[in-house]
N, C-alpha and C positions, 0 to 999 in steps of 0.2 A: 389116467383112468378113464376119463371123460373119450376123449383118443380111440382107445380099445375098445370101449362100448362102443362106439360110430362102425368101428370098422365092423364089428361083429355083427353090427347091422344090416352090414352089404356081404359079408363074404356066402358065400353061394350056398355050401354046405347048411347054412341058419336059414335061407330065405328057402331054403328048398321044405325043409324041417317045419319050418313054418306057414311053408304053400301046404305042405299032407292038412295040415290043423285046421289051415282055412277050409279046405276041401272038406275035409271032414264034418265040420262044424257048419259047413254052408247047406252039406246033402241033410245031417239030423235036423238042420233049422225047416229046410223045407217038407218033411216027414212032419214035425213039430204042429205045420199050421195045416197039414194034409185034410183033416176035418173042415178045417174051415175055409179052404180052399175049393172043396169038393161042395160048398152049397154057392161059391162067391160068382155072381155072374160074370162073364169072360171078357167084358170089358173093362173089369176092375181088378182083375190078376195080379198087373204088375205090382198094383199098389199094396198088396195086402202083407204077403208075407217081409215085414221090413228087417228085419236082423241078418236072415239069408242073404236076402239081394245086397245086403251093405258088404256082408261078406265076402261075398259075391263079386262084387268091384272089387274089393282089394285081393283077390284072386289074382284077378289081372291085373292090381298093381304088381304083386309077387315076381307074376309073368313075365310080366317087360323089364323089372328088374334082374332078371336071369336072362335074358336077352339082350341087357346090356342097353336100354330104350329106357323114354319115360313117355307115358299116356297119359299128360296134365289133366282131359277134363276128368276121365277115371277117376286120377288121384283125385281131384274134388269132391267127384262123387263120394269113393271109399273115406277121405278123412269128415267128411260133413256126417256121414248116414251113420259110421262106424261112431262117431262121438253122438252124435241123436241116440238112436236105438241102444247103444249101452249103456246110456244115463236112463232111457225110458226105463228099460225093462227092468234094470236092478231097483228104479224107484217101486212102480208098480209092481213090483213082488215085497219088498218089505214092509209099504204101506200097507197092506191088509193086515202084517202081523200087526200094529196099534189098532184093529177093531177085534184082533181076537182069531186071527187065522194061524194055522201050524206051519210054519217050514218045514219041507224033507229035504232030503238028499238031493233030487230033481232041483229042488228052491234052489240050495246052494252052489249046485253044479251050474246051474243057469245067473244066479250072481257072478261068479266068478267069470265064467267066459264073456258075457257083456262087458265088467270092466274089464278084461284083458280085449276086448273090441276096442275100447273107447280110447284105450293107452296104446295100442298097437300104433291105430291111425295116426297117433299125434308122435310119436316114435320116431315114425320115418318122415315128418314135417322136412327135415333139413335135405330130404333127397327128392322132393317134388317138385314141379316145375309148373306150380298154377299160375295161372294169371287172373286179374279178377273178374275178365268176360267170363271164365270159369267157373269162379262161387255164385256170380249170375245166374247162368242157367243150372246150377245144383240150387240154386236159391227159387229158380221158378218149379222143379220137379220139386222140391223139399215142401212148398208152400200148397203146391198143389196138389200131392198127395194127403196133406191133412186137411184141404177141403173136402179129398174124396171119404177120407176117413170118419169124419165127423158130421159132413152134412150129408154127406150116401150112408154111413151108417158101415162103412166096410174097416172100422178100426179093429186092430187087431184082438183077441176075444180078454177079459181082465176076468180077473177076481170074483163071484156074486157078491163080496163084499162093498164091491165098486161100480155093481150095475147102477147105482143111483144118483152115480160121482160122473157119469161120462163129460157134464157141461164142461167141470172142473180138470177130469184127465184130459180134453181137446183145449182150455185157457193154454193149462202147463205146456202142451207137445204145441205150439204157436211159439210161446215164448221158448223153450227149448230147442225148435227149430233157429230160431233167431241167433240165440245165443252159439250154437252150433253154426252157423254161418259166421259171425262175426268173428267168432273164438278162431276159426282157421283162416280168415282175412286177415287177420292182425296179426297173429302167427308168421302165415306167409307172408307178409309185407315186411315184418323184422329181419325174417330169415332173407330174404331177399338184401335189404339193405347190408345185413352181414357181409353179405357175399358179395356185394359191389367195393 
């Protein structure tokens, strides 16, 4: 059983199916932060729209996986950012509902694909080839975009429920950074050992 899932994970047909999805969901993601893009000064671009660009990497892990290649620091990148931003987003959309906020359909639709971000990345753990100069430099771009986020003030737009929580949403996305580093260090250190 175990077996068959693996393979389903590499055969071409699935990664193809599931590059459209990434594509897809990377172009709405960046449509998504297009307003707040369009005021974000152009130095801080990169930093802003973070769900896309996680995306976004694993675009290209997809890629290289159909080319029969692996892109380690990529993979990095996509397994770190993909597990970040879809524990962020699905938290900070359901905490507002305990002050009293409504979910829609948008709520829901955007739950779900964050945790299928966050499950995707760790999915294909057993087919990456990080090293840990790797989670390094995803650990220096991870840590320094939620400097820019919270001390530049370019974190991605929350809640009105939440404008008065930012100290506390920038604690959380610190330590969830963290955790997101270390969670695919550990990961890939196991997976590694396996395979030796």
């Amino acid at each position: 059983m175990v077996e068959a899932f693996l393979q389903l994970l590499r055969d071409r047909i699935f990664l193809t199916i599931l590059l459209i999805i990434n594509i897809g969901g990377t172009i709405y993601g960046y449509i998504w932060y297009e307003a707040q893009l369009v005021i974000t000064p152009t130095i801080f671009l990169p930093f802003v729209p973070d769900s896309p660009t996680a995306s976004l990497f694993f675009c290209f892990v997809l890629i290289a996986f159909l080319l029969g290649k692996n892109w380690p620091l990529i993979e990095a990148f996509a397994a770190v950012t993909l597990l970040k931003y879809g524990i962020w987003a699905v938290v900070l959309i359901i905490v507002p509902t305990f002050l009293g906020a409504e979910l829609y359909w948008t709520h829901y639709m955007l739950i779900f694909s964050h945790l299928g971000m966050a499950i995707q990345g760790l999915l294909y753990m057993p087919y990456y080839r990080i090293k840990p100069w790797h989670i390094g430099v995803v650990a220096v771009w991870t840590l320094h975009n939620d400097v820019i986020d919270y001390i530049y003030g370019m974190y991605p737009w929350v809640h009105s429920l939440l404008s008065d929580s930012i100290q506390e949403i920038a604690y959380f996305t610190f330590w969830l950074s963290i955790a997101s580093l270390l969670t695919v260090y550990i990961l890939n250190k196991k997976i590694i050992k396996r395979q030796l």
